[in-house]
C-alpha positions as a Markdown table, in Angstrom:
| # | Residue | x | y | z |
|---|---|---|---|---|
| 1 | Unk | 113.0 | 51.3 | 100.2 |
| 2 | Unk | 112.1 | 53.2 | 97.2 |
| 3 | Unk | 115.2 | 55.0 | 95.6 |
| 4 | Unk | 115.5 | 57.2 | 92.8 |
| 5 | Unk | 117.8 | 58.0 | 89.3 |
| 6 | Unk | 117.5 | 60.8 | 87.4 |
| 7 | Unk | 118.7 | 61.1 | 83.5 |
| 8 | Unk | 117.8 | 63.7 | 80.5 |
| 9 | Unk | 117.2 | 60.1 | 78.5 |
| 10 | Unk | 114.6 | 57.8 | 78.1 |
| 11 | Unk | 115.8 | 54.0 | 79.3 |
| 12 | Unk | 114.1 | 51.0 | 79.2 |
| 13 | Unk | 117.0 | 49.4 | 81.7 |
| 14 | Unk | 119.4 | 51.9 | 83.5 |
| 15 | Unk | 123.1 | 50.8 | 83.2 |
| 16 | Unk | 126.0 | 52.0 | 85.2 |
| 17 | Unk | 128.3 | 54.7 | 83.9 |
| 18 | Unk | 131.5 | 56.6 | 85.1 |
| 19 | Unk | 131.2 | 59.8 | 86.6 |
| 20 | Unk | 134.1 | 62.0 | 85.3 |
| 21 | Unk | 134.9 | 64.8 | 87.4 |
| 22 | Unk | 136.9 | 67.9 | 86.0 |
| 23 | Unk | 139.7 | 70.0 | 88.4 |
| 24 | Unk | 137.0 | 72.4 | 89.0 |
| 25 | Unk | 134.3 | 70.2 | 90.5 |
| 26 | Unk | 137.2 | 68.6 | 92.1 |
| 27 | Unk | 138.0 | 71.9 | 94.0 |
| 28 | Unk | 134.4 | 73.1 | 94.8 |
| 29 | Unk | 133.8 | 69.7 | 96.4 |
| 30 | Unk | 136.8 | 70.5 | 98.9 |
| 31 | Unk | 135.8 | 74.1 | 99.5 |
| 32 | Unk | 132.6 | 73.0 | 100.4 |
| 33 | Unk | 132.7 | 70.0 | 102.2 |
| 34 | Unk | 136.6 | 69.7 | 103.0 |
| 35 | Unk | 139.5 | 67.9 | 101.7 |
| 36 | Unk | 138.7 | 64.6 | 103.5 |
| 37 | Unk | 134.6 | 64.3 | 102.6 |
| 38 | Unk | 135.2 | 65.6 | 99.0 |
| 39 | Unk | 137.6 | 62.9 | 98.6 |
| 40 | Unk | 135.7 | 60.2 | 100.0 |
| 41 | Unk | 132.5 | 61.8 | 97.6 |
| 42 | Unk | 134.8 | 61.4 | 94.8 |
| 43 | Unk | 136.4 | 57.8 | 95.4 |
| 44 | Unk | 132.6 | 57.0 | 95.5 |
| 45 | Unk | 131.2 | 58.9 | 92.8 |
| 46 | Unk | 133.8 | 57.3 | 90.5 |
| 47 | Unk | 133.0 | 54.5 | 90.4 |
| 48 | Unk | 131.2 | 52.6 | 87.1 |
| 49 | Unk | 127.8 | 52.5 | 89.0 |
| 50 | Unk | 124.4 | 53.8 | 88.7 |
| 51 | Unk | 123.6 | 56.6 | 91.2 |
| 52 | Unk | 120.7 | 56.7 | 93.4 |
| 53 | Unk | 119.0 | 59.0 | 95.3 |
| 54 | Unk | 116.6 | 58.2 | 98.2 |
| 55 | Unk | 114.8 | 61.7 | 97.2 |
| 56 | Unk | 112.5 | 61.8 | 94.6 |
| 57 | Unk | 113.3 | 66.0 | 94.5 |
| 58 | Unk | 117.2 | 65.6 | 94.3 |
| 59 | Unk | 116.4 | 62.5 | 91.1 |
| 60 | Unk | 114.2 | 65.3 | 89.2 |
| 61 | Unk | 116.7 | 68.5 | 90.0 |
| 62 | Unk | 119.7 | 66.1 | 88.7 |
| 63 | Unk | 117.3 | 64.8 | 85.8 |
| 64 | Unk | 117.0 | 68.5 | 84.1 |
| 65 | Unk | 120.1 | 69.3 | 85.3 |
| 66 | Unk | 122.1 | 67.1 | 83.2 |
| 67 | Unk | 120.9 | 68.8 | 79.8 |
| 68 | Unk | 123.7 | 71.7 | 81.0 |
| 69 | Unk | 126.4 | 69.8 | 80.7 |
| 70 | Unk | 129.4 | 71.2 | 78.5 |
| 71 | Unk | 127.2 | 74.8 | 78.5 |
| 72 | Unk | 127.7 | 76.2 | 82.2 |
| 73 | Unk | 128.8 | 75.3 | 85.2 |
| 74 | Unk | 126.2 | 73.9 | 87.8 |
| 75 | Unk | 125.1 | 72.1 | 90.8 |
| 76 | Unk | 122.9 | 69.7 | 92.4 |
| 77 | Unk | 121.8 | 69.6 | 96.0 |
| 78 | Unk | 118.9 | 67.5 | 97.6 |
| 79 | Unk | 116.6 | 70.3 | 97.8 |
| 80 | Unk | 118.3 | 73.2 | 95.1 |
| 81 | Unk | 119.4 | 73.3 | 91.6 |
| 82 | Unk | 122.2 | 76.3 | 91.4 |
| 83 | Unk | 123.0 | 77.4 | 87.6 |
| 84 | Unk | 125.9 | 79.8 | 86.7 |
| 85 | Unk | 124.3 | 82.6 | 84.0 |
| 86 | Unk | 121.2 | 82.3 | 83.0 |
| 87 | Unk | 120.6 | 79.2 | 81.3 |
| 88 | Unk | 117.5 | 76.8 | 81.4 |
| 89 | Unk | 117.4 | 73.4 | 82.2 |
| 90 | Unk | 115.1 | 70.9 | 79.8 |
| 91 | Unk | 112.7 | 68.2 | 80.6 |
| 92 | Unk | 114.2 | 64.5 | 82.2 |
| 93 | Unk | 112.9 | 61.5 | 83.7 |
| 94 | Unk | 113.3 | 60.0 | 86.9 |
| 95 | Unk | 113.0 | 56.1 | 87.5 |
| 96 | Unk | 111.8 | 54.4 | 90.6 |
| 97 | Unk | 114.2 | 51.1 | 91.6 |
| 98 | Unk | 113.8 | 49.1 | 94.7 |
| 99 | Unk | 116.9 | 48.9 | 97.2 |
| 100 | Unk | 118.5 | 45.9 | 97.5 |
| 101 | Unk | 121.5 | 44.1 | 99.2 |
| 102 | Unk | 123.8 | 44.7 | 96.2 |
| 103 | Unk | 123.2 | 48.6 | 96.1 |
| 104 | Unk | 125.9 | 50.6 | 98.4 |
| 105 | Unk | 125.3 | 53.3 | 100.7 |
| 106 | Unk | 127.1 | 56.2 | 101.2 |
| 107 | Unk | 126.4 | 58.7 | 103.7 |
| 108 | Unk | 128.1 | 62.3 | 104.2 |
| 109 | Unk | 126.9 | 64.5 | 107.0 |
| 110 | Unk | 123.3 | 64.1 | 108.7 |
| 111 | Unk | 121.2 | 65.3 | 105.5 |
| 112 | Unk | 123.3 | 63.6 | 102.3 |
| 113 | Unk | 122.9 | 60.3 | 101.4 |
| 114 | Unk | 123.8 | 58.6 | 97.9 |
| 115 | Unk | 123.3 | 55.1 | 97.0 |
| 116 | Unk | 125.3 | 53.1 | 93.8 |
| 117 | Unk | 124.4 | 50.2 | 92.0 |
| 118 | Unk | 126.9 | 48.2 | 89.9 |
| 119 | Unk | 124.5 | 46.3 | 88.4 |
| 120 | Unk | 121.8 | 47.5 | 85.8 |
| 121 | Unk | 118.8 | 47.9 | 87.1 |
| 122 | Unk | 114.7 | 47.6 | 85.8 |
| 123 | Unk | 112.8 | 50.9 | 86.1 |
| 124 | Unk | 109.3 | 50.0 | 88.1 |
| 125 | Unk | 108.3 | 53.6 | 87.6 |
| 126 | Unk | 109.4 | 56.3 | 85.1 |
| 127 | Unk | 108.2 | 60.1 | 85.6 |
| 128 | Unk | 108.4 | 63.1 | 83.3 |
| 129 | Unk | 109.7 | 66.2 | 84.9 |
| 130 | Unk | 109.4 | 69.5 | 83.5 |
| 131 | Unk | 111.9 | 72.5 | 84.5 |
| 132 | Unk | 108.7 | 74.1 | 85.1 |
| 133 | Unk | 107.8 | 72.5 | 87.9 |
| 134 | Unk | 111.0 | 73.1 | 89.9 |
| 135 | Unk | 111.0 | 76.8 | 89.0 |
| 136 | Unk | 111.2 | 77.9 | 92.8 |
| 137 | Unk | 114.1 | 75.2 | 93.6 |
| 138 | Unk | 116.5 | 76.7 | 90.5 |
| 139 | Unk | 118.5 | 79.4 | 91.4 |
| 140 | Unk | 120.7 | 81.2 | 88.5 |
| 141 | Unk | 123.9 | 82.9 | 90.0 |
| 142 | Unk | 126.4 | 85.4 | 88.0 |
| 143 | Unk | 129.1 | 83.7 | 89.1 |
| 144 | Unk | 131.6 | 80.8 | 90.6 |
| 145 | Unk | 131.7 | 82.8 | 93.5 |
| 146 | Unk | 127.9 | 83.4 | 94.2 |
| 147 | Unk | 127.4 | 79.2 | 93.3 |
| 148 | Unk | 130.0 | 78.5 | 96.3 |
| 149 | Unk | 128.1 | 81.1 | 98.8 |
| 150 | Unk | 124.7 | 79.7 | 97.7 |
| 151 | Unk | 125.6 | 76.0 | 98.1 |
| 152 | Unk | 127.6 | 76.8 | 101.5 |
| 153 | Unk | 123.6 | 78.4 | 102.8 |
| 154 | Unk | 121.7 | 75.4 | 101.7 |
């Protein structure tokens, strides 16, 4: 199976990292997907992994994404990238890896699925991806408000 990282940086080898998560993306993971699944989201996404995506989509959105960071708050679905103000994302890359035994699974719902890898791992494909061609999956909101009634409709 073909899986899927996405990063605003060029890599030759992708290495794991730590995800930190602030009180506030804390909280909006347990209004939207409960106490129980945000916690078990959080225990996984904070871990010192790499994280994978089965979805070539949900690798670019996060790629372009990532260049927000410390400017607005955002988020990341499989199929939508949902900004707060009106901000624009910049190019990123996505890498192609092959699954294999050592990468976990972790499955929330019928539609989300994340994988993580603790070991580095050796790009077999790396794709540009321009904001410009997501233009129609970005959505800009005025507020914290609007981002939770957006992500609780897709």
């Amino acid at each position: 199976m073909k899986l899927y990282h996405g990063s605003p940086k060029k890599l030759n080898l992708i290495k794991p990292f730590r995800i930190r998560f602030t009180k506030s993306s804390k909280e909006l993971l347990k209004q939207l997907l409960g106490s129980r699944v945000a916690e078990k989201v959080i225990r996984f996404e904070s871990q010192k992994a790499i994280f994978l995506s089965p979805s070539f989509k949900h690798a670019a959105l996060y790629a372009i994404s990532k260049s927000l960071k410390g400017k607005t708050i955002f988020a990341v679905t499989p199929s939508k990238l949902v900004i707060v103000g009106n901000f624009k994302p910049s190019k990123g890359y996505v890498y192609e890896v092959k699954s294999d035994k050592s990468i976990k699974r972790l499955v929330v719902g019928k539609k989300y699925k994340e994988f993580a890898s603790k070991k580095a791992l050796k790009p077999l494909k790396v794709y540009n991806i321009n904001p410009r061609d997501y233009k129609k999956d970005i959505i800009c909101v005025k507020d914290n408000n609007r981002l939770s009634y957006v992500l609780k409709r897709n």
